[in-house]
C-alpha positions as a Python dict, from the first residue, in 0.01 Angstrom:
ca = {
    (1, 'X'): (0, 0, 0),
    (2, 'X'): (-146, 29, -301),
    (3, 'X'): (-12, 11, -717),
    (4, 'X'): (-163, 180, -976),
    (5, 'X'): (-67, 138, -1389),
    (6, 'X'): (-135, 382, -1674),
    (7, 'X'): (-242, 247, -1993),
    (8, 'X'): (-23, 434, -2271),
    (9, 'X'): (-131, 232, -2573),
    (10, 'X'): (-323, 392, -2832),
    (11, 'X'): (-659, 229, -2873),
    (12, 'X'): (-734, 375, -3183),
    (13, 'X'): (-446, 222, -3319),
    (14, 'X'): (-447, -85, -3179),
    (15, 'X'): (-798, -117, -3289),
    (16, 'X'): (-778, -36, -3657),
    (17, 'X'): (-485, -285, -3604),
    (18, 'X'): (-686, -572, -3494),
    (19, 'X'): (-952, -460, -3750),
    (20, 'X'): (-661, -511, -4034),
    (21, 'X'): (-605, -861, -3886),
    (22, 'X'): (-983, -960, -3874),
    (23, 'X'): (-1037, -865, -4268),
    (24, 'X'): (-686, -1038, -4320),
    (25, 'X'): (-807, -1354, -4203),
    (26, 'X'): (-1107, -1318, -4346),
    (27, 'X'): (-1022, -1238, -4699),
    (28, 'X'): (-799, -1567, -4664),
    (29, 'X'): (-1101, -1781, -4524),
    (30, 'X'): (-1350, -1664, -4868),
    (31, 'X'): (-1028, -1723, -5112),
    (32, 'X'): (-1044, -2092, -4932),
    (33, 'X'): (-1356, -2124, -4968),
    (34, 'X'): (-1418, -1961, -5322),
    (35, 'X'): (-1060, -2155, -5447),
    (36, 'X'): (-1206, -2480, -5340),
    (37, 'X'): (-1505, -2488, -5511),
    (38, 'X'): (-1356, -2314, -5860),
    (39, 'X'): (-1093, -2587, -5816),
    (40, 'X'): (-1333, -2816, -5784),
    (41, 'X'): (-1521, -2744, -6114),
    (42, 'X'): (-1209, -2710, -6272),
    (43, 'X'): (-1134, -3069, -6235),
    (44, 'X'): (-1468, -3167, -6362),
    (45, 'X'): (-1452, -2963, -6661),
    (46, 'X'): (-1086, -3147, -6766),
    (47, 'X'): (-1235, -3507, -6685),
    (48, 'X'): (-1572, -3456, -6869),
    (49, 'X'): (-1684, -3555, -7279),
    (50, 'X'): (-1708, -3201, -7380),
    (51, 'X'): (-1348, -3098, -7521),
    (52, 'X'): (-1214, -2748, -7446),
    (53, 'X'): (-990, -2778, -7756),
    (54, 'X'): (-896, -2410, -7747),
    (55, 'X'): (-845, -2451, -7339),
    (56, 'X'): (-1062, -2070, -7326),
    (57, 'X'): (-1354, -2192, -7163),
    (58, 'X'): (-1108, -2369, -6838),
    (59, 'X'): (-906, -2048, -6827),
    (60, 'X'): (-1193, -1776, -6829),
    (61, 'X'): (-1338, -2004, -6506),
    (62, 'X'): (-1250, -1844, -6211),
    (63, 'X'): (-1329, -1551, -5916),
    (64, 'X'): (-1300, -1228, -5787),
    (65, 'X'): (-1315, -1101, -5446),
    (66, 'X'): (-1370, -776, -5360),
    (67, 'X'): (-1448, -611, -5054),
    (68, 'X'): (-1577, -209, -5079),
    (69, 'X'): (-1619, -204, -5466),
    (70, 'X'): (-1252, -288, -5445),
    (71, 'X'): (-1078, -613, -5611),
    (72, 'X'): (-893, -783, -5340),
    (73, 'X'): (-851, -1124, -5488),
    (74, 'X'): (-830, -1254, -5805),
    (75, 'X'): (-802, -1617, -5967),
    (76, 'X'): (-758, -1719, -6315),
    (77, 'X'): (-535, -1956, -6415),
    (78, 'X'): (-449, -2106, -6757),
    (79, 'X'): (-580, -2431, -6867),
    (80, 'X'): (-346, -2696, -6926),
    (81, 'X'): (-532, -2807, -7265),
    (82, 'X'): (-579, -2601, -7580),
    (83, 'X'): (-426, -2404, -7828),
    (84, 'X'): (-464, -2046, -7732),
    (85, 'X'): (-560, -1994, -7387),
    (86, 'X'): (-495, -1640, -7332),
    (87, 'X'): (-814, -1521, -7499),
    (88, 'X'): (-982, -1725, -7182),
    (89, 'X'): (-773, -1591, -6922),
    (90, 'X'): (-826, -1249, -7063),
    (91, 'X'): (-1223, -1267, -7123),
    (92, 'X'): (-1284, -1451, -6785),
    (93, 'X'): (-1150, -1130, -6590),
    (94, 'X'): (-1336, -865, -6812),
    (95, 'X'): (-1635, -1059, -6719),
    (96, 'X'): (-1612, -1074, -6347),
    (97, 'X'): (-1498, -707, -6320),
    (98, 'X'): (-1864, -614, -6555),
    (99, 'X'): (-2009, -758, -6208),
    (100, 'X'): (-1853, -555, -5983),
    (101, 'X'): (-2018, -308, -5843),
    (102, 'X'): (-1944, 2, -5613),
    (103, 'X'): (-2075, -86, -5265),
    (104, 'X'): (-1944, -143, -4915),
    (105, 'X'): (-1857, -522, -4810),
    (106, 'X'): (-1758, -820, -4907),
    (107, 'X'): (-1843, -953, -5214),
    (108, 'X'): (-1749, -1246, -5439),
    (109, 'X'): (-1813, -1331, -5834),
    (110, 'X'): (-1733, -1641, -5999),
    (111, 'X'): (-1746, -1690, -6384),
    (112, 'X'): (-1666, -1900, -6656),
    (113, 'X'): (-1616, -1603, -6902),
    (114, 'X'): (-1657, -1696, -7232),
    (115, 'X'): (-1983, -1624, -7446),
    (116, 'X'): (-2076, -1989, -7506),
    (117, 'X'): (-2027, -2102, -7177),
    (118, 'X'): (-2415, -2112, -7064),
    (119, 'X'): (-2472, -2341, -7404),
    (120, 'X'): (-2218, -2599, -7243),
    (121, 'X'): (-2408, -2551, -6944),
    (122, 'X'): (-2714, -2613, -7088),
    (123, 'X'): (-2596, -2987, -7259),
    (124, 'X'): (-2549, -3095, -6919),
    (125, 'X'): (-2152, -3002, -6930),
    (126, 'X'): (-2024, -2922, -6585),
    (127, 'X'): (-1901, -2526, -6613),
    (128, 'X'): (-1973, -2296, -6323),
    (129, 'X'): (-2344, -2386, -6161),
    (130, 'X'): (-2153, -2683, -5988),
    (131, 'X'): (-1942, -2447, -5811),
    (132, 'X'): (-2207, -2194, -5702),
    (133, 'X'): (-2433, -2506, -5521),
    (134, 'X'): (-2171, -2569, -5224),
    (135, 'X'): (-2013, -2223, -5192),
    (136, 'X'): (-2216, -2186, -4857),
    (137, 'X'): (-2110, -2471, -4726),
    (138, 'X'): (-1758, -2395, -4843),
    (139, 'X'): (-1790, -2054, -4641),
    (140, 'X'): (-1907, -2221, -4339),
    (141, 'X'): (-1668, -2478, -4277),
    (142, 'X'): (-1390, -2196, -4355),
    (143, 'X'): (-1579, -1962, -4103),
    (144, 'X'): (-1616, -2235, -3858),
    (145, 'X'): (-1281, -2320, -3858),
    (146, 'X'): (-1160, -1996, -3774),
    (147, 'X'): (-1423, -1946, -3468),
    (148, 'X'): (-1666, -1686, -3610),
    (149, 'X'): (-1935, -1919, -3608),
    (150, 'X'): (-2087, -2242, -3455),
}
């Protein structure tokens, strides 16, 4: 006696499917990573001597994530110090989209988007380098969680 199936599922489909999954969980493992570090920075930035009075330098600190020249994730948020904070959230975003570039990939920009931001850097203020030092490491332990590497 013998049995015999048919396959009747569309491997195309269930392929691009699977695909869709794989960038899915992916794009959540880089915002985990990328959020982690910003977030971290962020918190150094409120607890250090230099005062944000104006709370723009805080709010334009933060990341895009794109993935084919094509914003996928984005994360600003408003500083909970200062006077007029929308002129950060507003230049922080026009400066990571001036980085993005047309291309195919993954790709990921963080900023602290105002103009003076590299002279706060440069007193020894904690801005955005701090965030940029353990972003691998970030990545890896998301990665690593997930499987994709050892």
């Amino acid at each position: 006696m013998k049995f015999g199936f048919e396959i009747t599922t569309d491997m195309n489909a269930l392929s691009k499917e699977i695909e869709k999954e794989i960038e899915k969980e992916a794009l959540n493992l880089l915002i985990e990573a990328v959020e982690t570090s910003v977030e971290r920075v962020r918190k150094k930035q409120l607890n250090q001597p230099y005062q944000d009075h104006t709370g723009n330098l805080l709010s334009s600190t933060g990341f895009i994530i794109y993935k084919d020249g094509k914003v996928v994730h984005k994360n600003f948020k408003e500083s909970p110090i200062g006077t007029d904070k929308a002129t950060g959230l507003e230049e922080g975003l026009k400066a990571a989209l001036s980085e993005l570039r047309e291309s195919t990939g993954w790709g990921v920009v963080m900023v602290a988007g105002m103009d003076y931001a590299s002279w706060v850097e440069s007193k020894s203020y904690t801005v955005i380098l701090d965030a940029t030092t353990d972003i691998d490491d970030f990545i890896t332990e998301s990665f690593r969680k997930f499987g994709i590497i050892e």
